[in-house]
Each structure stands twice: as C-alpha cells, then as structure tokens.
N, C-alpha and C positions, 0 to 999 in steps of 0.2 A: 396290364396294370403296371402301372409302373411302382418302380422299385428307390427311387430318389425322390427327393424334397427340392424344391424351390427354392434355394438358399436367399432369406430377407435381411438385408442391409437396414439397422435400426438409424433415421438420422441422428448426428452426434446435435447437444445443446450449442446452442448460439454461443462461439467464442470460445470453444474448447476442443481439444482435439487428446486423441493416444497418444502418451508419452516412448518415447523409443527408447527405456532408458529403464523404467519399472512397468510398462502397461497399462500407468494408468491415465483416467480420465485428467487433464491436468486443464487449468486456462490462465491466458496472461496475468501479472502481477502488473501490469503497464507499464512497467522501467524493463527495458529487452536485455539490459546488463544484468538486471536482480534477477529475470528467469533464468540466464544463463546459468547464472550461482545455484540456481534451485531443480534444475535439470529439466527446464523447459519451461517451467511455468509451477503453482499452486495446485494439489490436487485439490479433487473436490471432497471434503468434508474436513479440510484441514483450517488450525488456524494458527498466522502468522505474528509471532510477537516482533517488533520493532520499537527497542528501549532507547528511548528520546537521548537526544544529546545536551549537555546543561542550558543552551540557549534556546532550544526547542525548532529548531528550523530546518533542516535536512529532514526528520522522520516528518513531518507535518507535508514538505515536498514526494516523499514514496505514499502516503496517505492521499494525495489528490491524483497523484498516477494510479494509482486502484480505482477512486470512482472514476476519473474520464475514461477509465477500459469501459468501465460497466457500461457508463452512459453512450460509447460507440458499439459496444455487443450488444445494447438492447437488453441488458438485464437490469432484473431486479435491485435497487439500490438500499441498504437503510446506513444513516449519517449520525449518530450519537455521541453529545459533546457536552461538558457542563463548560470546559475552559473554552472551545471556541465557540462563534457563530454558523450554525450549518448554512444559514442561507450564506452568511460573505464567504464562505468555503466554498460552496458550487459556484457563486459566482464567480471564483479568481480558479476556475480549472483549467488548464493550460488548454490549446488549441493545436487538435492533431494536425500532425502533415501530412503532405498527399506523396503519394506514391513517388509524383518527380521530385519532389522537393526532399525526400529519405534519397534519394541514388545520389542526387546531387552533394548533397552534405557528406556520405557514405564517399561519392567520387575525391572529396579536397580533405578528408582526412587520410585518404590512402596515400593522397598524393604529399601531405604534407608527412607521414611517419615515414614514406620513403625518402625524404628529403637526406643525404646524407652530412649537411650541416648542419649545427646546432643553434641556437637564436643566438649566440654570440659568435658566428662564423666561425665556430673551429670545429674540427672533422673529428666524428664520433667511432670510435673504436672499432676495427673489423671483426672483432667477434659480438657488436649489438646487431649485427646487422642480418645473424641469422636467430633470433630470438622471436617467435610468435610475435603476432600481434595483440598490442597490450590492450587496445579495446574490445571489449568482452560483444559489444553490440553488432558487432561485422556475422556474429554465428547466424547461421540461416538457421528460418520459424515460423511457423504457419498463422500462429496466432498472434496478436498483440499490433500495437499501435506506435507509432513513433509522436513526441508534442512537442510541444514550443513553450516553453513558458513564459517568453517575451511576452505574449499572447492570450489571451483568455478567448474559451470556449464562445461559439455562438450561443448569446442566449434560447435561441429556436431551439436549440438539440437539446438544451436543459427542461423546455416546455414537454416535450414530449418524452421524456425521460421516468420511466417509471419510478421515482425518489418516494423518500420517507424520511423523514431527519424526527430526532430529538432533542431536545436542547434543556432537560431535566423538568419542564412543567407540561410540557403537552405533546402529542407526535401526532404531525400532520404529515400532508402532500401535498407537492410542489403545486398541483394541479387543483387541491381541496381551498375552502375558503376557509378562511381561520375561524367566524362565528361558528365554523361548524364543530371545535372542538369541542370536548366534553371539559376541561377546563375552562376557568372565566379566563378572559383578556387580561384582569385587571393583577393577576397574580403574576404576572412577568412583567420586567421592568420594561421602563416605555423606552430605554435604547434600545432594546430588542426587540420590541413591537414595532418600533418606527420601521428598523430595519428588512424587519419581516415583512412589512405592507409594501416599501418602498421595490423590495425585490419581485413580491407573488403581483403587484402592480404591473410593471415593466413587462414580465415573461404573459401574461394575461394581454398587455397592449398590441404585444407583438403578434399573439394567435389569434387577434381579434383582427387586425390587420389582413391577417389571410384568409380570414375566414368570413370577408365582404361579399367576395362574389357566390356565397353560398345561400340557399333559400331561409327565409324563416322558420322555416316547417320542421327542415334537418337541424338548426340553430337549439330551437324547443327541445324539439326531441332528445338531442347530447347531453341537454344541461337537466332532463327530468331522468335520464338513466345514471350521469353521473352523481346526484341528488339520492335516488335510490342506491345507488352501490357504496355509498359514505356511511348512510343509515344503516345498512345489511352489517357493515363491516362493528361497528358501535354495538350494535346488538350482539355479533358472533362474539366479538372480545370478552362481553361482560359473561355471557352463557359458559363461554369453555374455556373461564381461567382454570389454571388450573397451580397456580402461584400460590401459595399461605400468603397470606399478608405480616405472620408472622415470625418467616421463615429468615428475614431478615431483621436484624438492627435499626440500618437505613433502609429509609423505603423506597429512596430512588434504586436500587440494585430491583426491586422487584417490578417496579412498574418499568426498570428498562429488558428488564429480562420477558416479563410478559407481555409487553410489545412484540419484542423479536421472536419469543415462540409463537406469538397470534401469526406473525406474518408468516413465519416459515411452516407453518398448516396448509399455507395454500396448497393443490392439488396440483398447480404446473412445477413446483418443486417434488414432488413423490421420484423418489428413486426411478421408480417401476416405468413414472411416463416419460422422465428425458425433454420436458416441454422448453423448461428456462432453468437459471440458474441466481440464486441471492447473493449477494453482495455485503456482509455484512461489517461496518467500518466504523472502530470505539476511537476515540482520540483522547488524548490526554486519561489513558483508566488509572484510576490511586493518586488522582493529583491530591493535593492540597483541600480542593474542595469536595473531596470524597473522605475526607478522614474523619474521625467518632473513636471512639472509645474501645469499637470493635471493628476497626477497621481492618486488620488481618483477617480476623473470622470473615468478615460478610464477603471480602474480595475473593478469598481462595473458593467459599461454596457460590459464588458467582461464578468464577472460570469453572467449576467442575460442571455444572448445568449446562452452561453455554456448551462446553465441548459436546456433551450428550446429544443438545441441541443441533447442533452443525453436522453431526456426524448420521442423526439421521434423515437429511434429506441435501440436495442438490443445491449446496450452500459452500462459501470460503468466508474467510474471519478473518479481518487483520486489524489490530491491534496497538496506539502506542499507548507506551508506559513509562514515565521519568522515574527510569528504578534508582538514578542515582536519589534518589528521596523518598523513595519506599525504602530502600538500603538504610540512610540513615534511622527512617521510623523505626524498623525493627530487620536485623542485617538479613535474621534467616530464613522472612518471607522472598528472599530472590530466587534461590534455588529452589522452593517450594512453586511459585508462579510460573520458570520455566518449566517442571515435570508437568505441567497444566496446557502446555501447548505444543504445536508439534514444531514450530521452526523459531528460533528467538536471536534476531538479529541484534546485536549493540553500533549502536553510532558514535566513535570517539571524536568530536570538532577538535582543530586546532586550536581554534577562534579562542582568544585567551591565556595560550600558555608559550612556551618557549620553541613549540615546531612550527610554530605559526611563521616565524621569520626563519629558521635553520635550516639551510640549505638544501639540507637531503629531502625534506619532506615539500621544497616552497611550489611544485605542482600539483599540491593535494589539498585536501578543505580537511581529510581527518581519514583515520582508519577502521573498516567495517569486520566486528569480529562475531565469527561461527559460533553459536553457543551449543547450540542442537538441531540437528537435521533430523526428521523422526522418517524411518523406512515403513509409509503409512499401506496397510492391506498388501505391502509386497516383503519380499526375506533380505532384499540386501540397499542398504542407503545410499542415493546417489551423492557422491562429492565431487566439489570441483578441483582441479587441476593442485590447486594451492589456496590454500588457507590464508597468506600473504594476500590481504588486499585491501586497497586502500578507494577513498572514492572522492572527487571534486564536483562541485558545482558549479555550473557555466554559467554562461546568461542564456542558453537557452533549453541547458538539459543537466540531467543528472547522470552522472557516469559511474561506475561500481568497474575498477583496474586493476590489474594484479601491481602491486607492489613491486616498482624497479626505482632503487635506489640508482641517479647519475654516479659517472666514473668520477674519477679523483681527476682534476685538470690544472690545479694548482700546485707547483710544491713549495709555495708559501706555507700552505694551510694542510700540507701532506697529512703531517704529526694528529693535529687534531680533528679532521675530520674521519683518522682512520680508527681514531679511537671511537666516534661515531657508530661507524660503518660496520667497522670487524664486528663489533661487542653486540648482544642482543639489545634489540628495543625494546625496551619496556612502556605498557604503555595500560594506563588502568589496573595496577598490579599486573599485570599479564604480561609474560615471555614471548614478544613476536617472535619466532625461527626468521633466520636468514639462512637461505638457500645460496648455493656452492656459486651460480652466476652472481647475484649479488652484493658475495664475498670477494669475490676478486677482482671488485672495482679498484678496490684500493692498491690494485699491483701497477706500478710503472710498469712502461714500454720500453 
C-alpha cells in the first residue's frame, strides 16, 4: 500500500498566472507598463479605479486595453456606459501584435535608448548612462498582450468574443439579436440604434461568410440552441433577482448592478471550478449623467455591492471616474470612493496647462499618481521602484515611465530652469519628491 498521493496540478484560468511577488492569482491589465506598476498584473477579485483626466482620453485608452486582454484570453466580457457607445468602443479596440512584430519594436527602442546622442546631437552625461531603463515594458511576463492602436481589432475576434455591453436601457450580446431584448427599441435614441444595427450587422456578415461551407442542418441547429440559451437566461434574471428595486434612488444603479450579479452567477466563474474569468469594465461612473439629488448615497452603496460582487467569484473590475467633478459635487465623496476599491490610479494630462510646452516635462503627455495599492488576501503591498512616474501617448501605444527630468544643457536658461528642477513639482495639489539623480541635473560639468 502505498503511502503517498498523486500529486494533481489544477489548470490555472485562461490568461492568468501566480504572481511572484504576493502568490497570488493575478492576469494582464493589457498595458505591460501598468502591470509592471501593479506587480504583474490585477489580482483576481480586485477592482481597479482609473480617475479620468479633464479631457477624458488616456483613461478611456487603459479602458480599451483591458477589454482587447479579455477578448484575446477568451474571457468573459461586460462593457457598461451611459457617456460612451459600447458598440463604437469594441469596434475601435486596438489590434494586438505578434510575437515578431513585439521583438522587433522591443529590438529599435533598445537601440535607440542606447543611442548616446540626444535628438539635438549633443552627448548625454556619463552618469545617465548607468541609469535603468526607463521603459517599464522591456520587464519579462507570462501574461498579457502587446497592441497597436494605429490599428483596430479584427472584427472576427469581436464575433466570437464572449461580450455583454450596457448602454443604460438594455444589456445584450454581441452575438444576441436586439429584438430579443426585454426592452422596446423604441426607448433608445435612433443614433444609437443605428449604430447598434450597423455594428451587430457587419460582425453577423462576416460569420455568415464563413459559415458558407457549412450544412444546413449544423446552421439550424446553432441558431435554435442559441435562441434557447437567450430565453433560459431572460427567465434566470427575472427568478433570482435579488436587487430591491428600492434600494436605489436611480434605478440605472440597480438594473446595472443586477445585470452584473446575474452574470457573475454563472458556474464557470465559481472560485472552486477555475473554468474562466469576468471582465468587468464601468466607463465614465458619476458622470454628469448619473447625478440626482442622491447622487453620493446611491454611488458609494453601488461601489460597496459591487466590491462584494467581485470578490466573490473569478472576476476584475476596472473602473473610470472624472473625480475632478465628483470633487467639485461634493469634495468628500473622493476619499470615500477610493476606500471602496483596492487600486485608484489618477491621470494628470498636460493638455492645457503650462507643462504642456515646458521643457522638463515636453516627453510626457502627463503624470500618473499612486493613490492606493491594496495588499489584497496577502500581508505585505507590492510597490514599484518609485512613485515618480509619468506616462506618454504614442501613436501606437501607451507607456506608463519613471520620471527622469533632462540635464540642464543651456547656461542661458541655467537660472531658471533650476528653479524648475531643484524645487518640488507640484502638480494637482500634490508634492511630487524628486529623487537625488534627478536633482542633480542641474549641476554643471
């Protein structure tokens, strides 16, 4: 008789791996820079705040790198928006790269940060030249995807993409027919219907394209299973709400929340089976067109359910919020919404103020600041390197960099730019630190 066991390897979920850093289950955020910051990736049951910047365009770009992860691992997707269009959202998701085309880009920026001139030929200081490298994305990682955002997504890979969108009157699938909602048509405006037909049109043309050389028989049969599974699901929602209709003010908080707990019931999300993973993605939450009268109350017992929600089954949450305008509605809902999540990134753009042209900052689109990092089911929080970090938008990526202020090269401009440099940055009320390399740019040679 033996005296040992079989030792059984459980397969891990599509697109996630052990973090080496807290143990735990973590999977891409789709920006390889922001996992960097996060210490590989999002765990699972966490969820991720990302507070919009005044013109709304960088958090709306980490927003569409989260669903093209999902929709390349094969999970779960739900897309919920009142400000934007989920269908024109999946359609403009950028288009991953292949493997050659990451070495080769990875090959001409090595080569270009070892360049030792600077774009205006003059020779860059011997002490930057033993300084890390300031792209975050070179760190080696098992998960996650590199994209293009020159580029959109093939609509094929959206067709077959397990999606859900809400768009405040009704929550279909990419793959469902709109008659089939339980809302009328006629309650959502016709630019949004247009758009909704013109898109579930298109991706429908394209699988019908392929699905030529297949029999009649198999054709039937898909369209009377998926007919059934639309109906099963209409029935399950209404039997096991489990929402008040009361419990809110506005009642879009409750029919988007009992959406998302309908879907995250499914059984290939259960902890226990490890089957797939949800994806679940809010855009614009506490805009303008969420506000009433009890707009604090309904929003914070919103975040506190959701969290419940996420936490218990094989789900990530990410999040934007334009808190500079919940700020103004009422200041003290900010730090209230942050204790409500576990990781709350701010995005400061240039775009519009006086760093936008000033020297020190003109390689950066704006600076990305730490609010909270939560140490979720383990004892100690992973952080990165420095807190110092700033991020630019390319034309064909987004990059999350440690903040390195250039040397002083003029002694024109000695006087005032060291007044710059030396002094701390202030930036959104908040004290950036400058670190000891950074400081002593301003020393002549």
């Amino acid at each position: 008789m033996r005296s040992f066991r079989n030792r059984t390897v459980q397969k891990p979920i599509r697109g996630t791996r052990t973090s080496p850093h807290t143990a735990q289950v973590i999977t891409s955020s789709g920006n390889p820079s922001l996992d960097t910051i996060l210490g590989g990736g999002l765990p699972i049951g966490s969820i991720f705040l990302c507070e919009e910047d005044r013109f709304v365009t960088h958090a709306k770009v980490l927003a569409k790198y989260f669903l093209a992860e999902g929709v390349l691992s094969k999970q779960k997707i739900f897309l919920g928006s009142l400000d934007d269009l989920p269908a024109e959202m999946l359609r403009r998701l950028p288009r991953p790269l292949t493997d050659v085309e990451v070495e080769v880009e990875q090959r001409e920026e090595q080569e270009a940060q070892s360049e030792p001139l600077d774009k205006n030929g003059l020779r860059i200081a011997w002490r930057y030249n033993d300084l890390p490298l300031v792209n975050s994305e070179q760190a080696p990682t098992k998960i996650g995807h590199h994209f293009n955002l020159m580029e959109h997504m093939d609509p094929k890979k959206l067709y077959y993409a397990n999606t859900t969108v809400w768009d405040g009157y009704k929550t279909i699938g990419v793959q469902e027919d709109i008659s089939s909602s339980s809302t009328s048509v006629n309650e959502a405006p016709k630019e949004m219907q247009e758009i909704w037909d013109g898109f579930i049109q298109s991706v429908e043309a394209l699988a019908d394209g392929e699905n030529n050389n297949e029999q009649s028989e198999g054709t039937a049969s898909n369209t009377n299973t998926t007919n059934t599974t639309t109906t099963t699901t209409t029935t399950d929602t209404q039997s096991s709400s489990v929402i008040d209709p009361n419990m809110f003010h506005n009642s879009r908080y409750g029919r988007l929340l009992q959406d998302i707990q309908q879907l995250l019931r499914d059984k290939s999300f259960n902890p226990g089976a490890k089957k797939n993973l949800c994806r679940v993605c809010l855009t614009s939450l506490g805009s303008p067109l969420w506000y009433d009268e009890h707009f604090g109350e309904d929003l914070l017992k919103f975040l506190t359910i959701l969290m419940a929600s996420v936490r218990s089954c094989n789900s990530v949450c990410f999040i934007t919020m334009p808190m500079h305008l919940i700020a103004k509605y009422d200041t003290t809902l900010v730090p209230k919404i942050r204790q409500l999540v576990d990781y709350a990134v701010e995005l400061e753009s240039f775009a519009g103020s006086d760093r936008e042209t000033h020297p020190a900052f003109k390689e950066y689109s704006g600076l990305l600041h730490l609010h909270k990092m939560t140490a979720l089911n383990t004892l100690a929080v992973h952080m990165p390197e420095t807190t110092d970090l700033a991020f630019k938008l390319r034309r064909k990526k987004f990059v999350i960099e440690k903040l390195h202020l250039p040397p002083e090269l003029q002694e024109s401009s000695s006087s005032t730019a060291s007044n710059d440099i030396m002094g701390p940055a202030k930036c959104g009320g908040n004290v950036l630190p400058i670190n000891s390399n950074q400081a002593s740019a301003s020393l002549d040679f």
